[in-house]
N, C-alpha and C positions, 0 to 999 in steps of 0.2 A: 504493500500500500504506500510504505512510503517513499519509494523508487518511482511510482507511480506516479506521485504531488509532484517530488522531483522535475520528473521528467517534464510533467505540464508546464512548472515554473519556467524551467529551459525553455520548451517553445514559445510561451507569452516571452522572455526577457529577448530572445530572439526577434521574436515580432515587432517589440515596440523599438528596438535597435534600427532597426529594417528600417522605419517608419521614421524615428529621429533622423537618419543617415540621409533618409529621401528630402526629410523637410528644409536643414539643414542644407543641402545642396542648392535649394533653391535660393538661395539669401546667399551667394556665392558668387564671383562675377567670372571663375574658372570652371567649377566641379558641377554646375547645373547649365549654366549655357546650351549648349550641343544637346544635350538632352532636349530642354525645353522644347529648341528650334525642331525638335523631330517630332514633336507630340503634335496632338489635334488640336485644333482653337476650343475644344470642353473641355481638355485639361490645363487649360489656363484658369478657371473658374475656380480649380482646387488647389490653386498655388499659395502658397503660403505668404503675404505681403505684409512688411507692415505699414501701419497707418500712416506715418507719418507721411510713406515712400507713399503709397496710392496718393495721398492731400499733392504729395509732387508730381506725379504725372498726372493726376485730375491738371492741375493749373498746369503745365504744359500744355496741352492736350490743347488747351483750351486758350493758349497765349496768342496775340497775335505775333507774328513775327515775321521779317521779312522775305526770307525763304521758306517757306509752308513745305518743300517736296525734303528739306534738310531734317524733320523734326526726328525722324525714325533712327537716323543715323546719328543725330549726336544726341536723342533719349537713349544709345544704344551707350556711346560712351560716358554718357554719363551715369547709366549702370554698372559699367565697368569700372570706373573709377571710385565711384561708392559702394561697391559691394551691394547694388541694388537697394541703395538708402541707406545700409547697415554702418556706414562707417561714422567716427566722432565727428570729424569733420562735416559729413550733411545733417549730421541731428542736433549736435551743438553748432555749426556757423552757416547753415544751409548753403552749402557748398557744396554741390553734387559734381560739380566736374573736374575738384581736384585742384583748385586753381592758385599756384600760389603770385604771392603780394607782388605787383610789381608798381612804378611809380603812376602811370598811368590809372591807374586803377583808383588811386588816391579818393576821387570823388564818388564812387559808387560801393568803397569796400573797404571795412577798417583791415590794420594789419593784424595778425594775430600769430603767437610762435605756435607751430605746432610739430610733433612727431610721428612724420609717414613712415615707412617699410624703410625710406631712402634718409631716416633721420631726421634730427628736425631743421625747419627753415622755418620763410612766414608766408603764408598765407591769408587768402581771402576771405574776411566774415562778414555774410552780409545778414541786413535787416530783415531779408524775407524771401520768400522762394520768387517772387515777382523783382525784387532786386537782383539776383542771382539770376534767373534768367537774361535779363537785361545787360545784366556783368560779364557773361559767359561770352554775349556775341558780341560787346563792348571790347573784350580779349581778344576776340579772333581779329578785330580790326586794328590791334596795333604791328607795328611795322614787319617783327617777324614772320609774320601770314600774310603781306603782301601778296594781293594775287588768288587770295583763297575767292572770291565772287569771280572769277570767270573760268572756277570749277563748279559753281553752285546748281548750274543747271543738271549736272549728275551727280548723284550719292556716290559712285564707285571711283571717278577722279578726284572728288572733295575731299573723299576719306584717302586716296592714295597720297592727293596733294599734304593734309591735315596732319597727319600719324606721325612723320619722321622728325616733324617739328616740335608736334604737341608733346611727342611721346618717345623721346629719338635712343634713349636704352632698350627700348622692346621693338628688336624688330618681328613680332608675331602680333603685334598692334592691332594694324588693319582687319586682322585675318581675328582676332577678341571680339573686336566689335563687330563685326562681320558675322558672327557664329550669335551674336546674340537681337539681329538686327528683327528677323520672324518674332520674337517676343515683344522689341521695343513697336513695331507696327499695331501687332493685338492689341499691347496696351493702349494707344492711340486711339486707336478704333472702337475699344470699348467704352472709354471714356471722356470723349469729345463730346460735347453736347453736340444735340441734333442742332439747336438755332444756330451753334456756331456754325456748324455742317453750310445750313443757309445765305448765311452772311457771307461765309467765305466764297459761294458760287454767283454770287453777285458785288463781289471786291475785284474790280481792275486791279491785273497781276502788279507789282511793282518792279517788275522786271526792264 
């Protein structure tokens, strides 16, 4: 009998292992990737998010901005770079792209020291996920991405052009963000209000 309890305990501690390992991987911006990208769009419904990360892609989703066909690809990096919301950096300075302090930035971002994987520097803490957006493409337009808008009109040159700059220790970058791009679209998708839907099909492109 009690070989028998035993053994059940094993397969329930087994089970919820299983189960932790799974959920766990989703909140990952390496070990759930690939996976995600191969599932159906109902298994996105059972992904494991937290709040704060959904409140971040609801208000993307939902921002206006001036390349609309870009969102997917850099909601993509900016999964990757927060660990899909998870990191201290977007929960405490809502910084989802990683971004750190440069002088330009001055007027949209306080400085803040922080410790990444790479040590610490300083980085960017802003007021709010609508500043942080703002911030993000504010970044891309100073000098060392010269050139990135007349990759805009493709995701696949934007991100080839974008990676070695933004991101120039990894070169398996593009190919990151790349692997998580089918998720950052769902999310998009799911969560864009319909009126904005409208609006945006009656907004001359600003192209």
């Amino acid at each position: 009998m009690r070989s028998l309890i035993a053994l059940c305990a094993l397969v329930i501690s087994l089970r919820s292992e299983e189960f932790v390992r799974y959920d766990f991987a989703l909140v990952k911006p390496f070990g759930g990737a690939i996976q995600m990208s191969q599932r159906k769009q109902t298994n996105l419904d059972r992904a494991k998010y937290d709040d704060s990360f959904l409140t971040f892609v609801k208000t993307y989703a939902n921002a206006p901005i001036e390349h609309e066909r870009l969102k997917a690809v850099t909601l993509a990096m900016m999964m990757l770079e927060s660990g899909r919301g998870s990191s201290d950096l977007a929960k405490r300075f809502n910084n989802y792209g990683g971004l750190k302090f440069r002088q330009e930035m001055a007027l949209r971002a306080q400085k803040v020291r922080y410790r990444a994987s790479d040590g610490y520097d300083y980085y960017c803490k802003f007021a709010s996920i609508e500043a942080f957006i703002d911030g993000f493409w504010a970044f891309l337009d100073r000098k060392p991405y010269d050139g990135w808008r007349k990759k805009a009109f493709n995701e696949k040159e934007f991100l080839a052009f974008i990676a070695p700059i933004y991101c120039p220790y990894n070169k398996n970058y593009a190919e990151l963000v790349t692997s998580l791009l089918p998720e950052a679209q769902a999310l998009l998708d799911k969560y864009k209000n319909d009126e904005t839907r409208i609006a945006m099909t009656k907004t001359p492109k600003r192209f």
